[in-house]
C-alpha positions as CSV (number, residue, x, y, z in Angstrom):
1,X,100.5,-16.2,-180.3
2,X,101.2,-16.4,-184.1
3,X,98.6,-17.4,-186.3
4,X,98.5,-18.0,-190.5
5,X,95.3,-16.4,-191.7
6,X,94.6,-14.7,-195.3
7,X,92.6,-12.1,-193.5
8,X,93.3,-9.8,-190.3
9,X,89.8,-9.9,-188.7
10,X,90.4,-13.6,-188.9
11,X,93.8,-13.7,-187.3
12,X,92.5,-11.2,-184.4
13,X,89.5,-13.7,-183.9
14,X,91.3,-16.7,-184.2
15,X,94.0,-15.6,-181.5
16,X,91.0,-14.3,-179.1
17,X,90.4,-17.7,-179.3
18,X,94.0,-19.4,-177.9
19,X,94.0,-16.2,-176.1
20,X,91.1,-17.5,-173.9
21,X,91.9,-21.1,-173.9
22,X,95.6,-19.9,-173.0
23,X,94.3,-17.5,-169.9
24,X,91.6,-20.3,-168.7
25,X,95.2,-23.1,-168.5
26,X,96.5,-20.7,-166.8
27,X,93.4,-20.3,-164.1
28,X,93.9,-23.9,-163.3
29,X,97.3,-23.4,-161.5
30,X,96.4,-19.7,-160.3
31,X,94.7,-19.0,-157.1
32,X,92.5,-16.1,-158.7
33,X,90.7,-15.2,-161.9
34,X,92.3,-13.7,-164.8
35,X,92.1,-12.5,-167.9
36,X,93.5,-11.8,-171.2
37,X,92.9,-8.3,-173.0
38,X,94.6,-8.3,-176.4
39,X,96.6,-5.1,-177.2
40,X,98.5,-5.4,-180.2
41,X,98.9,-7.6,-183.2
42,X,102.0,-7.9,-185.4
43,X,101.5,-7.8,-189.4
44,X,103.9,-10.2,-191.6
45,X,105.5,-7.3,-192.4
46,X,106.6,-6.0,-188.9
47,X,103.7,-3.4,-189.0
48,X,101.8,-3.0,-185.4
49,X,98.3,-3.2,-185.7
50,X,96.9,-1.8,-182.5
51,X,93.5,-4.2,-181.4
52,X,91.7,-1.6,-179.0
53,X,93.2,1.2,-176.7
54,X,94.6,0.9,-173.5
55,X,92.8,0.9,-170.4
56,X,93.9,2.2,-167.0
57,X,94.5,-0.8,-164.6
58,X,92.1,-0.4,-161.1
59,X,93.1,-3.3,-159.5
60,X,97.2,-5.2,-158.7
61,X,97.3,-9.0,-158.0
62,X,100.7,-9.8,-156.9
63,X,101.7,-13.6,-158.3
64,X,104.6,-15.9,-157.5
65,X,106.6,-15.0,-161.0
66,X,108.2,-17.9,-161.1
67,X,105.0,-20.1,-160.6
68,X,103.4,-18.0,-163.1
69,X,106.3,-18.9,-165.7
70,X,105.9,-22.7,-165.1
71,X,101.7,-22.4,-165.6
72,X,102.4,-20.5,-168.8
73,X,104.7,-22.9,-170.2
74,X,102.2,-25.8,-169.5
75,X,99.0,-24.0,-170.7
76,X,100.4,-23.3,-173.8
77,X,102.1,-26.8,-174.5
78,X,98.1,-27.5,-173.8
79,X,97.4,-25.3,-177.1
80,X,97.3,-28.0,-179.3
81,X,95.0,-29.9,-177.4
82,X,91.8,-30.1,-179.4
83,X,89.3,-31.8,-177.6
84,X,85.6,-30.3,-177.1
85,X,85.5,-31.5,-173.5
86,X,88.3,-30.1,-172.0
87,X,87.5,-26.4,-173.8
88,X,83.8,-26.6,-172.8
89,X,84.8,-27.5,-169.2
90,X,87.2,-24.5,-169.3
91,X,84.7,-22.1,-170.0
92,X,82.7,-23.2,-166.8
93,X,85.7,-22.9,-165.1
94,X,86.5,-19.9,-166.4
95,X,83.2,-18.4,-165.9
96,X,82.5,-19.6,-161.9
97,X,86.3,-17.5,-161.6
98,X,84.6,-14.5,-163.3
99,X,81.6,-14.8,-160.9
100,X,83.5,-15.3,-158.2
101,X,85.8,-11.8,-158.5
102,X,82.7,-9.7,-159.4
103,X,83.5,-6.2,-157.5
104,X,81.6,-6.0,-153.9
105,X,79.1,-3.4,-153.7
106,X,77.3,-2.4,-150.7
107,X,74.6,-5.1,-150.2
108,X,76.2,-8.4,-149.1
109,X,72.8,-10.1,-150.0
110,X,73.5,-9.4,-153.8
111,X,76.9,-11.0,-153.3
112,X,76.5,-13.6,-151.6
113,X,73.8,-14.7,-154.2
114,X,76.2,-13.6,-157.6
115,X,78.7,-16.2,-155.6
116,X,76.4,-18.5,-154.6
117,X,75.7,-18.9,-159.0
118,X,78.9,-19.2,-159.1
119,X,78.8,-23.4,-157.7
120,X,76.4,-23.8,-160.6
121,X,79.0,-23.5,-162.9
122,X,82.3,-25.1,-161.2
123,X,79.3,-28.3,-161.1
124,X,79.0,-27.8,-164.5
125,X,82.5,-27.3,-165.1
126,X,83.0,-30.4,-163.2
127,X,80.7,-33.3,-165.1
128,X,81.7,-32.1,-168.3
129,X,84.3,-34.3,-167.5
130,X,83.5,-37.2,-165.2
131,X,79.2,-37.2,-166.3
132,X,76.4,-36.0,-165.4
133,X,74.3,-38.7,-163.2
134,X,70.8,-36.8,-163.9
135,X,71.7,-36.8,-167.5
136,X,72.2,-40.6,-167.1
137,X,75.9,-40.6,-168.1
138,X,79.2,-43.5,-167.1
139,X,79.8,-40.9,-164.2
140,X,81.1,-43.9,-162.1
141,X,83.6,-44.7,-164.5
142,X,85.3,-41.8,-165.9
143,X,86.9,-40.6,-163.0
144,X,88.9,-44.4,-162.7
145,X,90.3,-43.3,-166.1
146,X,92.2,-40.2,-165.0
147,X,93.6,-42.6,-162.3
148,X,91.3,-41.3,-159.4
149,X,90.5,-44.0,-156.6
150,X,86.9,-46.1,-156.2
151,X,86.2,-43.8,-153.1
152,X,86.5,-40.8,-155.3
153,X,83.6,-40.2,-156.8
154,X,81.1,-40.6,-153.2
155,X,83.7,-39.4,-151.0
156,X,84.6,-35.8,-152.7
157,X,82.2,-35.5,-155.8
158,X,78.8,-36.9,-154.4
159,X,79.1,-34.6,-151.7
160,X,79.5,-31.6,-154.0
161,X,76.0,-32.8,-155.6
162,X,74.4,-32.4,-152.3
163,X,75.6,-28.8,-152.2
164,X,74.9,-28.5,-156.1
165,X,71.4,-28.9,-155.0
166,X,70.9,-25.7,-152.1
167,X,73.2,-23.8,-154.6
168,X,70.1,-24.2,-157.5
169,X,67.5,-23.5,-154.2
170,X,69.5,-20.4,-153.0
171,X,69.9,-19.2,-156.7
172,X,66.0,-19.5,-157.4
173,X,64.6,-18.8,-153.8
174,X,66.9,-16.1,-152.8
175,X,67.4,-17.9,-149.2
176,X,70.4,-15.7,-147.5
177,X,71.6,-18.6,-145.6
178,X,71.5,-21.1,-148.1
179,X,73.8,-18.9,-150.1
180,X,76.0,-18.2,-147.5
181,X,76.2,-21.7,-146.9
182,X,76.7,-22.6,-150.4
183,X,79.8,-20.1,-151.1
184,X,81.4,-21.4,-148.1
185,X,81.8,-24.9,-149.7
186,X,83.5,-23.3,-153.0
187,X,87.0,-23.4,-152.0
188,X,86.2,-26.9,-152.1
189,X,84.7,-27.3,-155.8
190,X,87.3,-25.2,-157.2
191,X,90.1,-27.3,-156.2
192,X,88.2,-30.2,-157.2
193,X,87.6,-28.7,-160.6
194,X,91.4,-27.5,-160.9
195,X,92.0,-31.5,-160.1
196,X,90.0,-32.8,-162.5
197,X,90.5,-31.0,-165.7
198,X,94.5,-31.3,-164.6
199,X,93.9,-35.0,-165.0
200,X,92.1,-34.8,-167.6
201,X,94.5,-32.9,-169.7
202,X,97.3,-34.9,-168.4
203,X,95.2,-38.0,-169.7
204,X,95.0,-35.8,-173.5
205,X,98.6,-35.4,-173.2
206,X,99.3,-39.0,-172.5
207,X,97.2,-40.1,-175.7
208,X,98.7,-37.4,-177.4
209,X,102.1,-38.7,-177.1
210,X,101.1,-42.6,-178.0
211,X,99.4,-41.2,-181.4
212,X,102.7,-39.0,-181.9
């Protein structure tokens, strides 16, 4: 990432920034959270500027490296993209992922309900985008923009609602079943989330290009 700052506490905040955005693209074609840890900045003048000290790695994902190359190169032609939408759905996104690869302890309850939160967000993550219906939003209509078909929204989304619902009662009641229940539906959600913000920022790319 290169940035043009007059300050270097800007530039490293500024590029934690894209960093972020640039890791949460990335998610979307991934099968697995990840995240971004910045090292080292270089100065104009060539100088490294080290950002914080290395850590010992605990844990090894293997990834298809080709795959990996061809969601890089899309996430960060998706830079540019400025739209408050697409960033705040991200961070949901990003954050149900986090949830999601919290380290297992000894007590599957505790899981299972951490997990279970974790729906909360990829719904949130979700009607960012296409609407809220119990905050009285065109949730109807958006998803026909993105080029989705007039079943979509009650045959794949609606149905995710339902389970929206025993996710809040599991999350507030504790109810072991309902969890378990809940985190079973989340393959689910998360590629309906991965779908929908892909459209979505294929639909910012397509404006994009008319205004260019």
């Amino acid at each position: 990432l290169s940035v043009e700052v007059e300050e270097i506490g800007l530039a490293e905040g500024v590029c934690l920034l894209l960093m972020r955005q640039l890791v949460r693209l990335i998610m979307l074609r991934q099968g697995c959270f990840m995240e971004g840890i910045p090292v080292q900045m270089e100065l104009e003048d060539g100088r490294a500027r080290p950002i914080r000290n290395a850590e010992t790695i605990a844990e090894v994902t293997a990834y298809s490296l080709p795959a990996l190359q061809a969601a890089i190169a899309v996430a960060a032609n998706r830079l540019v993209l400025r739209d408050t939408r697409l960033e705040r759905s991200l961070e949901y996104f990003g954050h149900a992922r986090y949830l999601m690869d919290v380290p297992r302890n000894e007590s599957e309850d505790h899981s299972l309900f951490i997990q279970s939160s974790a729906f909360l967000f990829y719904w949130k993550s979700l009607t960012t985008i296409l609407g809220d219906p119990a905050m009285r939003e065109s949730h109807q209509t958006r998803f026909l923009q993105l080029g989705f078909p007039k079943e979509f929204w009650n045959d794949r989304v609606k149905p995710m609602k339902l389970i929206r619902d025993s996710a809040d009662v599991a999350h507030r009641s504790l109810d072991l079943e309902a969890a378990r229940a809940v985190v079973s539906e989340i393959p689910r959600i998360d590629l309906l989330c991965r779908e929908v913000i892909e459209a979505y920022a294929e639909h910012l790319d397509r404006m994009a290009a008319l205004e260019g």
